[in-house]
N, C-alpha and C positions, 0 to 999 in steps of 0.2 A: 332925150331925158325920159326916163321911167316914167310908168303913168304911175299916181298915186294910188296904192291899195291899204285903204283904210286897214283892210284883218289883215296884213301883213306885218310881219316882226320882222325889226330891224338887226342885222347880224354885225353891222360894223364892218364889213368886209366888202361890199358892193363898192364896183364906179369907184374906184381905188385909180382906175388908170385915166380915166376922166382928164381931162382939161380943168384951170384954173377957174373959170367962169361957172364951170359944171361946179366942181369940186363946192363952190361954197354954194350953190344951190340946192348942193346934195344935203348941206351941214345944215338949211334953213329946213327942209325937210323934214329930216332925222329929226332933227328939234321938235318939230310941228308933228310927230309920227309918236314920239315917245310919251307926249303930253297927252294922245288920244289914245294908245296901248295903255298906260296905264290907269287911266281912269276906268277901262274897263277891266284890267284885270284886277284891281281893288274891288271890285262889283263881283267879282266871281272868288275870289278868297276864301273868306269863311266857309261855304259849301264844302271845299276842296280840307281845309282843316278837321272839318268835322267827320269825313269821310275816311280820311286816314287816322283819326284818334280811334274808328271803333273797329278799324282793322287791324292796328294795334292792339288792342285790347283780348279780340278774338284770338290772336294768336297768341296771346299770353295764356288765356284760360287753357286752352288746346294745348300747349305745352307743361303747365301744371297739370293736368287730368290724367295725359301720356304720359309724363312722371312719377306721378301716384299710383297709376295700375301700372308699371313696371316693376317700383318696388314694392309693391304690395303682391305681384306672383314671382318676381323673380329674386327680392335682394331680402325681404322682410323674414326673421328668423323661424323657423318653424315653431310652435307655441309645445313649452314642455306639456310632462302627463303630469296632473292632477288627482293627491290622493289625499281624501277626506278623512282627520282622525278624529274620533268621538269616543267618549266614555259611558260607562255604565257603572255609577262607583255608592255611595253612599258621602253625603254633604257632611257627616258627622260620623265619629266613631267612639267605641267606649274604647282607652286605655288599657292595653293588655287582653284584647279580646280581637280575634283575627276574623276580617274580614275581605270579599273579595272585589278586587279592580278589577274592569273588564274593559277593552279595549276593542274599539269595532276598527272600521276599514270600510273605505265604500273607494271604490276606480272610477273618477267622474272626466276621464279624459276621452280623444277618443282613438287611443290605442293600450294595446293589452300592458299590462306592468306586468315584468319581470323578476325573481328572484327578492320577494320584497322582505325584511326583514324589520321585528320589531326589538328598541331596546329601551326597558322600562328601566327609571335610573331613580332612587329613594331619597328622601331629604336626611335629613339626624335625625334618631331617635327612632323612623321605620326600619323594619326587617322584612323581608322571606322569613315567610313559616316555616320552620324547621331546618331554613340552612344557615350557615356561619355568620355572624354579626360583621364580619368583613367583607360580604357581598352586597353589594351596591349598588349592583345593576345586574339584571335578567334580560339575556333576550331572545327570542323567541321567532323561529322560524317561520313565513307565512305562504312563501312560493307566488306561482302568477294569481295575477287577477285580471279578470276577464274585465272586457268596458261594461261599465253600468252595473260591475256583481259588489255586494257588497258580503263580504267574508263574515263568518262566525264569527262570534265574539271569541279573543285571547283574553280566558285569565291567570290571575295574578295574587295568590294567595298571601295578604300582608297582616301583618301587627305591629301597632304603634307601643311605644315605652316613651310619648313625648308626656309633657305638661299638660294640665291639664288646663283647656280654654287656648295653646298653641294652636297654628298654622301649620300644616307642613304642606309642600310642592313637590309635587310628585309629573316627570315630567318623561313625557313619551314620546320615542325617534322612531320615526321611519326610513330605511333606507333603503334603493327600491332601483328597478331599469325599465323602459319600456322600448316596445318594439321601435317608436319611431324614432329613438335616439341613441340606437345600438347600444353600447357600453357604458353610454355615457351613466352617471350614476347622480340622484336626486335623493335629499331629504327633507321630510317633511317633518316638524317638531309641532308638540300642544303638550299645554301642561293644564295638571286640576289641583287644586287644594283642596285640604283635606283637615276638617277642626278636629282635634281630641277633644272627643267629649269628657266626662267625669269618669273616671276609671272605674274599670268591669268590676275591681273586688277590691274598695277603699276600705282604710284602715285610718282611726284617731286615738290620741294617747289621753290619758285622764293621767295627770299625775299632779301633787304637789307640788307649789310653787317653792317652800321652802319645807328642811327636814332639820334634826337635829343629828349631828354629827355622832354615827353609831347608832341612832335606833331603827328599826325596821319601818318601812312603810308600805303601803301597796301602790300599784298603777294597775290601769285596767287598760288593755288593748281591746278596742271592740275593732270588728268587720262586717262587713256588709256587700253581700251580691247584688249589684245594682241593676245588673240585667236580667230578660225575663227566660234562661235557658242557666241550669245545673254546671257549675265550674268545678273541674276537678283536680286532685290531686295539689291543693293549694297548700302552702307553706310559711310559714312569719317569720323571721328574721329578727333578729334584736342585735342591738352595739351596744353596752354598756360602755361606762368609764370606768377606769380600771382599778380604781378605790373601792366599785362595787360588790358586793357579794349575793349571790343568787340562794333566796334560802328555798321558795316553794313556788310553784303556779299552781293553778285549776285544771290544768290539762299538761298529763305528764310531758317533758319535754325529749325532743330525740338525744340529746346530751347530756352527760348531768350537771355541764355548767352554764345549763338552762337560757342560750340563746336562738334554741332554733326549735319549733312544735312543728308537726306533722296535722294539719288539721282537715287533711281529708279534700272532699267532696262538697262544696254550698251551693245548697240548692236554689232555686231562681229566687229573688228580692230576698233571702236568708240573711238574717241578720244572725250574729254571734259577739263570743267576748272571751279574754283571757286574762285573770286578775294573776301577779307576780307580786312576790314579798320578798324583799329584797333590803342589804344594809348599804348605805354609802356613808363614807367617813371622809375629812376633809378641813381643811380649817375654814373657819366662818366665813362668812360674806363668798365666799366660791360659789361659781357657777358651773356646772357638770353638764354636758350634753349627753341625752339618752334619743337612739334613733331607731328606726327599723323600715321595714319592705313586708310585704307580702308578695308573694309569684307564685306562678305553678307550670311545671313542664309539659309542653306542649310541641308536637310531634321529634322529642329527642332534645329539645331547646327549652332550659330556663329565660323566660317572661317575666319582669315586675309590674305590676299591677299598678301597684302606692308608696307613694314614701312616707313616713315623717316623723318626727323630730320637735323633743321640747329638752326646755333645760329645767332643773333642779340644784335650789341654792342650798349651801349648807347656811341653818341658822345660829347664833350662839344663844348655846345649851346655859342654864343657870349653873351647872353643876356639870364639870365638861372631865372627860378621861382620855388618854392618849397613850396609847403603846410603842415602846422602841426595844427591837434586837442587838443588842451590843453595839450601841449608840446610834444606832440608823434603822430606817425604818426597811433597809433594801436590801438588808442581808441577807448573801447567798450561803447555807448550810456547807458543810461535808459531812462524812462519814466521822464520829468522833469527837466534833464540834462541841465545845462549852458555848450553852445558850443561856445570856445575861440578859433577862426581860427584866424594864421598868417601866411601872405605871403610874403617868401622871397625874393627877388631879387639880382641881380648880373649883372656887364657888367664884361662881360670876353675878352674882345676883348681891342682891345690896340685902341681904338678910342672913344672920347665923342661921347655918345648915347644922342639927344635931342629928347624931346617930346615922354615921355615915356608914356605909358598909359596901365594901369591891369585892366583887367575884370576879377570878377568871377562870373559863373554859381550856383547855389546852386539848386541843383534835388532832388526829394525826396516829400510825403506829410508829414513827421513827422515833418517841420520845423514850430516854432512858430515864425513870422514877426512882432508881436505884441509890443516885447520886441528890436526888434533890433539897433543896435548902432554899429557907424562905420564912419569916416569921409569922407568915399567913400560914394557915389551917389546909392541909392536902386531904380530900376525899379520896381513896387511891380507883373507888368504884366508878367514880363519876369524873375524874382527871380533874377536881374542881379545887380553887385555890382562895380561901375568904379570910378577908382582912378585916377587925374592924374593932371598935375600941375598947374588945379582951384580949387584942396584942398588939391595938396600935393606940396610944392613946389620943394619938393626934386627931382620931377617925370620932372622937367624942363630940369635939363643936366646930364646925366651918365657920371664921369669919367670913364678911364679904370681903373678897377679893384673895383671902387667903389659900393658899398652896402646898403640896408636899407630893411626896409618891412615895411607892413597896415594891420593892424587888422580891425578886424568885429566880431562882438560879437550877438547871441541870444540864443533860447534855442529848446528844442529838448518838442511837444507836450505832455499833462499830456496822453494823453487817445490814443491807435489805435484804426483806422476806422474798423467798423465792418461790413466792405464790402467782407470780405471773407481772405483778402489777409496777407500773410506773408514773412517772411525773409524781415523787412526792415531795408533801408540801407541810410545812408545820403554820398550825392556826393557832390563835387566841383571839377568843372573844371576852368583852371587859366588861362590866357591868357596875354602876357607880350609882346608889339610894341614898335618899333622904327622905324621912318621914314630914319633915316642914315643906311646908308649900309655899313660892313666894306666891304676892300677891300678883292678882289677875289672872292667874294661873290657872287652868281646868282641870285638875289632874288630880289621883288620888295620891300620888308623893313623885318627888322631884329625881329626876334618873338621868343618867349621861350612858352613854354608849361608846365602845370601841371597839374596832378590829385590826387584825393583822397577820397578812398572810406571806410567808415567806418560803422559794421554793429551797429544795434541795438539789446538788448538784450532781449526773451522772459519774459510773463511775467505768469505768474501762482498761484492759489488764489482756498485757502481750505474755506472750512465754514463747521461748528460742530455745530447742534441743534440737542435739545431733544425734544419730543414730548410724551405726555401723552393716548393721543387717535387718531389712528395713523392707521385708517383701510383700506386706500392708500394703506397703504405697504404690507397687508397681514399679518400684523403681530397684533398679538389681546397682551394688555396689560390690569394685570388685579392688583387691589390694591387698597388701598384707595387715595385720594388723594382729598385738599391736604395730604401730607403725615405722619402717624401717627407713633408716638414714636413703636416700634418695632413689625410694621407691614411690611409686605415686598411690595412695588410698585412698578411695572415693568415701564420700562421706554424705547423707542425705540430714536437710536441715529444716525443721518443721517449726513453722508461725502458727502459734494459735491465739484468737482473740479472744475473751468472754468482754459485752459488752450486758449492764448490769440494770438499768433503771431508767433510762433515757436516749432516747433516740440521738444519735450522731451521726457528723457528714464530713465531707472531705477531711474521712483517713490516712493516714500516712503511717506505713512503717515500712523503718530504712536498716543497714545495716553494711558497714565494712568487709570486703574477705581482706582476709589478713593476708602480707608475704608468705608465701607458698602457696596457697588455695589460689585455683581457677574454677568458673564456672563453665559447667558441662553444657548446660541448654536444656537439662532434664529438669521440667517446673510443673506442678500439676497444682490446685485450687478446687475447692469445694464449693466456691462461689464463683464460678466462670470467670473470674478477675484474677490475671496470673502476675507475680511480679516480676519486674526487666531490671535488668543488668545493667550498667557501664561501665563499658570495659577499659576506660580511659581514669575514671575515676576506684573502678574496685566496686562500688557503692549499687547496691540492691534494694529496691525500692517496691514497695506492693502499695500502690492506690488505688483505696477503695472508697467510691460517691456516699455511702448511706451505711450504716444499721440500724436493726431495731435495735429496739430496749427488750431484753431478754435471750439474745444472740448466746449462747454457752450456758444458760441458765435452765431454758423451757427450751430449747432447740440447741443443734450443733452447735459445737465454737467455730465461726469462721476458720479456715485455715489452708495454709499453705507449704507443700513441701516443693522444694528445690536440690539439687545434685550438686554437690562442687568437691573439686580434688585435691588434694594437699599432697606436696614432697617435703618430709624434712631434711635437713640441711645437718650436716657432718657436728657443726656447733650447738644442737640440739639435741643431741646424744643426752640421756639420762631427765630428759625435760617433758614434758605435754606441752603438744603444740597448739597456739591458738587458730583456730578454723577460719573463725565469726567473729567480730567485734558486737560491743555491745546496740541489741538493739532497742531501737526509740520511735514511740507511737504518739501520734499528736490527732488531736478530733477535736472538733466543735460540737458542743453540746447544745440540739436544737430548743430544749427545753431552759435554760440559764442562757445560751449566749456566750459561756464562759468558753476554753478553752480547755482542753484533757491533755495531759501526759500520760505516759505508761513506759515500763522500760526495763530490758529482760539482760542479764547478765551475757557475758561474752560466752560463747561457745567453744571448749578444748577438746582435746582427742579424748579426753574423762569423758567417757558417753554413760554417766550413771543412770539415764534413764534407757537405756537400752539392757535390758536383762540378758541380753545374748553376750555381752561382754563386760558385764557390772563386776567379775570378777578381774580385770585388768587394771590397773590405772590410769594407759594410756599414755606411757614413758618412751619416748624413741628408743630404738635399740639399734645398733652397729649390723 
């Protein structure tokens, strides 16, 4: 039997081949062996726990630390380059007055930037000094930057046209390489705002809140240079409503229909003004908007400064007049025109108006006095026309409320002056007294006003001849003539336009060749506009975009000659043949809106305006 050893561990495996008597001595053992191993290894446990929990642990930190410096030199991404954008700009600015953005750059990375590019991009309402309202963004080359350099300032020449007391955000790109990231390409963006202060050269209206319909009032435009540096070249702008009539200002204006002054140069905190006299007519309780701008051109680019805008009511007059042309107030004149003027009248006021008395003015030279009729009184010196109750008797007492009018009748001249001038317009001005004043009234007598201004319509005039020998034109014609049965005879045909008092635009004139006429291709034009062919229709067309008004009058007549050849035909013996069918001009007249005809008789082998052959008549011969 084994001797007993207490530090000995049992395997379970020993004295296995033992004898029956051994065998359980061995089992009382083991028993007695396992009771004394494990009391002692209960006593030694916890040691053993505690020794491996911090050897665990150690290798945990040591495995995180060696993970951390792995990826941190081998997996962690290289840190891009850093580039700092700063401004240099002004927190506030005055409206219509150009100042400058500047844009710095500083390289705070630490490898060189490449290729860096700036693009400054504008809100509404900023521009570029001097370049198109449709550029939007600037950008601006910069190249490398060294580490730690900080670049010149880029600027940035702006002018605002926003509101005044807006924001605007004005915002700036960088885009850029640097060495440590090859190609790879970085932007860096910063934006500033930017207040509109009070506009550099403000402008306010003084007007009447109400007027009476026809009489004259005044407004006064004043301005003011709000900045402390000289504005030049500044300008004012006016919109009337188109009932109104421009009689005078203080400062002559560039037009004479007095919406636009030239007022120069204002000098730093300059203050100014511009009083306008003016009529507007209208029926009562209307509300009419009067607006305007001031600017001034600044390196090749109009700037506006200020806007603004009041209204003006018409009020009702005690004693009101109203004028119509041949029952409308819109009538468009011609040449030869019977003009049927009637003037209304009205007392509006709750008191008999005595001793009433109407004047009208008639302005204008297209008026013919020749034919005039009217039981008013003609000054022939002064174009003036008075009514009043030594031929009207009605013109003796107004009741309140009562009504009547006076006609005047003549006509509008056959012919304009061919002194150069266009856009003409027939005027009357009306004028309507009473010595009674109603009450509350400030006035020395009681007056109504009207006006009425109606244009005249341009006039424009084709003419189509043919010519047989015709070496003016450059153009050689070659055939018998007169013209023989199925011989071919060149024939040249010349368009002339006179256009007379009013500018017009897409011109048109057309014209047929007739059976037997072909065109040659010979086409020459005085105005580099040549007219083409279709050969499928016959039909000759000359389209021209514009004239002036004075085209044939004060300058050449537009014109056009072309080559075309005619055979006549065996059944035309003893006949003239036709060349040209009749031609037809159509135009738009920029001044009326209307619409122009003109239209030139058919062209035959009768060439009477050609004196080379005025002696022919132009009869086929065998």
């Amino acid at each position: 039997m084994d001797q007993y050893n207490p530090n000995s561990i049992w395997t379970g495996k020993q004295n296995q081949l033992d004898g029956a008597s051994d065998s359980f001595a061995s089992k009382e053992k083991h028993k007695s062996s396992i009771n004394i191993d494990d009391l002692e290894e209960d006593s030694n446990v916890p040691d053993k726990k505690k020794s491996h929990g911090l050897l665990w642990f150690f290798i945990i930190v040591f495995a995180f630390l060696a993970g951390g410096a792995f990826y941190f030199f081998f997996l962690k991404p290289a840190q891009g380059p850093t580039v700092t954008v700063s401004f240099d700009k002004p927190d506030q600015v005055y409206v219509g007055d150009p100042f400058t953005f500047s844009v710095l750059l500083s390289n705070n990375s630490q490898s060189i930037i490449r290729n860096a590019n700036i693009e400054l991009v504008l809100p509404d309402g900023f521009y570029f000094v001097g370049q198109s309202s449709d550029t939007r963004a600037m950008p601006e080359s910069v190249g490398d930057i060294n580490i730690g350099e900080v670049v010149p300032k880029q600027d940035f020449h702006i002018i605002s046209t926003g509101q005044q007391n807006s924001v605007g955000r004005i915002v700036v790109k960088v885009i850029y390489q640097s060495d440590s990231t090859g190609k790879t390409q970085f932007e860096t963006d910063n934006s500033a705002d930017v207040i509109n202060g009070s506009p550099a050269l403000g402008i306010n209206f003084i007007l009447p809140q109400n007027v009476f319909s026809g009489q004259s009032f005044p407004m006064v435009i004043n301005y003011k240079n709000n900045t402390s540096h000289d504005i030049p070249n500044a300008t004012l702008q006016l919109s009337y409503p188109s009932t109104f009539i421009f009689l005078t200002s203080t400062l002559a204006p560039i037009l004479s229909n007095g919406n636009s002054w030239n007022i120069g140069t204002v000098k730093a905190f300059q203050s100014g003004s511009i009083t306008i006299t003016g009529i507007l007519s209208g029926p009562p309780n209307t509300s009419y908007p009067f607006s305007g701008s001031i600017s001034s051109n600044i390196s090749g680019s109009n700037y506006t400064f200020d806007n603004e805008s009041a209204n003006v009511s018409i009020a009702q007059s005690p004693l009101s007049i109203s004028i119509s042309l041949n029952n409308t107030s819109t009538y468009i004149g011609s040449l030869g025109d019977y003009l049927g003027y009637t003037l209304t009248y009205q007392n509006n006021s709750n008191i008999a108006l005595q001793n009433v008395v109407i004047q009208a003015i008639l302005q204008g030279n297209m008026y013919d006095f020749s034919n005039f009729t009217s039981n008013g009184s003609l000054n022939s010196l002064t174009n003036t026309v008075t009514w009043s109750q030594a031929n009207d008797s009605d013109l003796a007492l107004l009741n309140p409320g009562q009504s009547g009018s006076v006609q005047m009748g003549l006509n509008i001249k056959k012919s304009f002056p061919t002194n150069g001038g266009k856009n003409y317009k027939l005027k009357v001005q009306a004028t309507i007294t009473s010595p009674t004043i109603p009450q509350n009234t400030s006035a020395s007598s009681t007056i109504g006003m009207a006006s009425l201004q109606n244009k005249i319509g341009g006039l424009i005039n084709i003419t189509s001849n043919g010519y047989r020998n015709d070496l003016g034109s450059g153009i050689t014609n070659n055939g018998p003539y007169p013209p023989q049965v199925n011989q071919q005879t060149q024939y040249t045909i010349h368009w002339k336009i006179t256009n007379y008092s009013t500018d017009v635009s897409n011109v048109t004139v057309s014209a047929y060749l007739q059976p037997g006429s072909v065109w040659t291709g010979q086409v020459k034009s005085n105005i580099n506009i040549l007219p083409t062919y279709d050969s499928t229709t016959g039909l000759v067309t000359w389209v021209i975009p514009g004239l002036s008004a004075g085209v044939g009058v004060n300058s050449p007549q537009a014109e056009a000659v072309f080559q075309i050849a005619n055979t006549p035909s065996v059944n035309q013996v003893g006949q003239q043949v036709t060349l040209i069918g009749q031609t037809n001009l159509t135009a738009l007249d920029t001044f009326t809106g209307q619409q122009l005809q003109s239209s030139a008789d058919q062209v035959t082998s009768y060439l009477g305006n050609d004196s080379s052959v005025s002696n022919y008549s132009g009869i086929v011969v065998q």
